[in-house]
C-alpha positions as CSV (number, residue, x, y, z in Angstrom):
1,X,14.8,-7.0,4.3
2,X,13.4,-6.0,1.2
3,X,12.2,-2.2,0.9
4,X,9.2,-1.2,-1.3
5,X,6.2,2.0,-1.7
6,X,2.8,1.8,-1.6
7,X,0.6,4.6,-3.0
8,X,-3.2,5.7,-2.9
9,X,-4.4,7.5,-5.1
10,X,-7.4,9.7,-4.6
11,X,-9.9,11.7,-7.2
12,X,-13.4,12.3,-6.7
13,X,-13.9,10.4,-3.0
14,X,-12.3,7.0,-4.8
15,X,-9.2,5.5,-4.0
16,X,-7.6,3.9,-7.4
17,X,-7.2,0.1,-5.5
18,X,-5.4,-3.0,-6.9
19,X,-7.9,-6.4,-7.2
20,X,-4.5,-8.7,-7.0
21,X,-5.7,-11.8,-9.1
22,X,-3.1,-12.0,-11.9
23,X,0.2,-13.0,-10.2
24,X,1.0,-17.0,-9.4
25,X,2.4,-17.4,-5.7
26,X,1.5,-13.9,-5.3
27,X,1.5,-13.3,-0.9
28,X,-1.4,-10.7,-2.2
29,X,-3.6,-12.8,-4.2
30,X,-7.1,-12.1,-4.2
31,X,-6.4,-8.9,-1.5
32,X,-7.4,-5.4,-2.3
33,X,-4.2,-2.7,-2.1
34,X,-2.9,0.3,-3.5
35,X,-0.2,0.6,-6.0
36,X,3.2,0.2,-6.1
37,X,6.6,-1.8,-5.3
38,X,9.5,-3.2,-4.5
39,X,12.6,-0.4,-5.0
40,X,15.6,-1.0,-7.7
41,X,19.2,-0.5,-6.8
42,X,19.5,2.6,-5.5
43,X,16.3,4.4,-5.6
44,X,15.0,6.5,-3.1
45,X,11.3,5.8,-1.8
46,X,10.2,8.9,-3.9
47,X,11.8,7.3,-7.3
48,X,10.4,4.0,-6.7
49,X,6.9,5.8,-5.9
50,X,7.1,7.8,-9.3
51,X,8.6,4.6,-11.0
52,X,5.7,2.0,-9.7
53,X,2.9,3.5,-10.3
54,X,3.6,5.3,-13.7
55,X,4.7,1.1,-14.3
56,X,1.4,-0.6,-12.5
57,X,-1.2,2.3,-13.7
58,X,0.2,4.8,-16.8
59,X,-0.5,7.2,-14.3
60,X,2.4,10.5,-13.8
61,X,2.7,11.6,-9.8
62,X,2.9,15.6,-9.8
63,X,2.9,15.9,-5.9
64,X,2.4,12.8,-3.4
65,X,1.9,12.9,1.3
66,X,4.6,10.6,2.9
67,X,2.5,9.1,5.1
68,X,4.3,6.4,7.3
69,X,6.5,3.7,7.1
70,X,5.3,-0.2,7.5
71,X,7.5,-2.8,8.9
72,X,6.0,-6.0,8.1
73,X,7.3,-9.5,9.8
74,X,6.0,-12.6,8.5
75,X,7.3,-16.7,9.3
76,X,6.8,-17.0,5.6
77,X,7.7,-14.0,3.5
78,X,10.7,-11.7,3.7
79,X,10.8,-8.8,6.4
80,X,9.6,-5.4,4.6
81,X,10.1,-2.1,4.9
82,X,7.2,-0.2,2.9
83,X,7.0,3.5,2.5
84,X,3.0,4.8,2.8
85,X,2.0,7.4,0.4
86,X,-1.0,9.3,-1.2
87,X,-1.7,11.4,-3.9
88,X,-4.5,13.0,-5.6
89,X,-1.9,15.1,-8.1
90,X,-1.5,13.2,-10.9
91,X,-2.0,12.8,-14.7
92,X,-2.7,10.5,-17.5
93,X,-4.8,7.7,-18.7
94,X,-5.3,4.5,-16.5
95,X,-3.6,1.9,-18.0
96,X,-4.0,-2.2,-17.5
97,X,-2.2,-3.5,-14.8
98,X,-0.3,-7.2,-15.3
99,X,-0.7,-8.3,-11.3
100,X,-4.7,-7.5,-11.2
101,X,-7.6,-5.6,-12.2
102,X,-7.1,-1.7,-11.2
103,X,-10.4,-0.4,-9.9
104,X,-11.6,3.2,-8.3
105,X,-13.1,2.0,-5.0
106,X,-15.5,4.6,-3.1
107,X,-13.4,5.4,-0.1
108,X,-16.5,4.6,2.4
109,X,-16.0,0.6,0.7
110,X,-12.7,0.3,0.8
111,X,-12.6,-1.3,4.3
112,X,-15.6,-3.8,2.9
113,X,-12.9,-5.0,0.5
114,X,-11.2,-8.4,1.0
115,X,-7.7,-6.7,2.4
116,X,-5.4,-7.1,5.4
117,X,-6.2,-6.9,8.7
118,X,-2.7,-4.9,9.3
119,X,-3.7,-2.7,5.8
120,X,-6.9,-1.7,7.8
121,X,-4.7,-0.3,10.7
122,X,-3.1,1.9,7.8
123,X,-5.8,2.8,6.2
124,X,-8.0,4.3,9.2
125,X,-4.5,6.4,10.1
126,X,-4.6,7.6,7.0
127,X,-8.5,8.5,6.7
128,X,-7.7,9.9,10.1
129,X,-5.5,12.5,9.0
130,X,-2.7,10.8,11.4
131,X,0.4,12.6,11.3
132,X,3.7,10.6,9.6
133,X,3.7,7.3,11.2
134,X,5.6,4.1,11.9
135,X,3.5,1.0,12.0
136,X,5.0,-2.1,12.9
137,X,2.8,-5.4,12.1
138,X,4.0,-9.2,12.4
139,X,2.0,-12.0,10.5
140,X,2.0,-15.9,11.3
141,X,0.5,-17.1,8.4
142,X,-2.2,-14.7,7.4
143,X,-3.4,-13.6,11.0
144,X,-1.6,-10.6,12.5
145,X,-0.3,-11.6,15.8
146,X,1.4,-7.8,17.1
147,X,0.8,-4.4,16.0
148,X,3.1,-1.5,16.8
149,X,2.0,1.9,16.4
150,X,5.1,4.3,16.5
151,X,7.3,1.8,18.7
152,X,4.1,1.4,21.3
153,X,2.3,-2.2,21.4
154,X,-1.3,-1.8,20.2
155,X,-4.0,-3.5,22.4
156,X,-7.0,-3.2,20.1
């Protein structure tokens, strides 16, 4: 099971999102997703959250929300633990990202993007305001076939 962050960034009602259209045999290609990756030998989630993004946008974290963690099952990828975060404390210039085009999306479009049907569940929790979370979400092919929302099947 690989581990890895993903972060959402947030200034002036926009989420920074990343248009993944660069990559070959990229399990993302042509979704919509915040930033971030997979961790390096011994980093804690916070470390590969500073790491990625400063990496994927020039951008320096100050201060970041732990959201939730995402275990994600798939029959063709490698099980994934990813570590949910936001921040709207950061600091820099935007800088060009080599897996896609980096793009401040108005949070009321983000669900219009072309994104995940599991990334949806995420995201409403976090426009919610949910408290930490653990999301459980299994994938045959590209059509989520179980959801778990802190151990507890979801039926819609």
């Amino acid at each position: 099971m690989i581990s890895t962050t993903l972060c959402y960034l947030e200034r002036d009602g926009k989420w920074l999102m990343l248009h993944r259209i660069k990559k070959k045999n990229d399990i993302n290609e042509g979704k919509w997703i915040g930033v971030g990756g997979k961790f390096e030998e011994a980093e804690s989630p916070e470390e590969c959250l500073i790491r990625e993004v400063k990496e994927e946008t020039g951008y320096t974290l100050h201060s970041w929300n732990y959201r939730g963690i995402i275990t994600f099952v798939s029959d063709r990828w490698e099980a994934e633990h990813m570590h949910l975060f936001t921040s709207d404390d950061f600091s820099g210039s935007c800088s060009p990202c080599d897996e896609g085009v980096l793009e401040w999306v108005p949070i009321e479009e983000v669900m219009s993007r072309n994104l995940w049907e599991g990334d949806r569940i995420f995201l409403r929790l976090l426009l919610d305001g949910a408290p930490f979370f653990s999301l459980k979400l299994v994938y045959e092919g590209d059509s989520l076939v179980y959801k778990a929302l802190n151990g507890r099947k979801m039926t819609r």
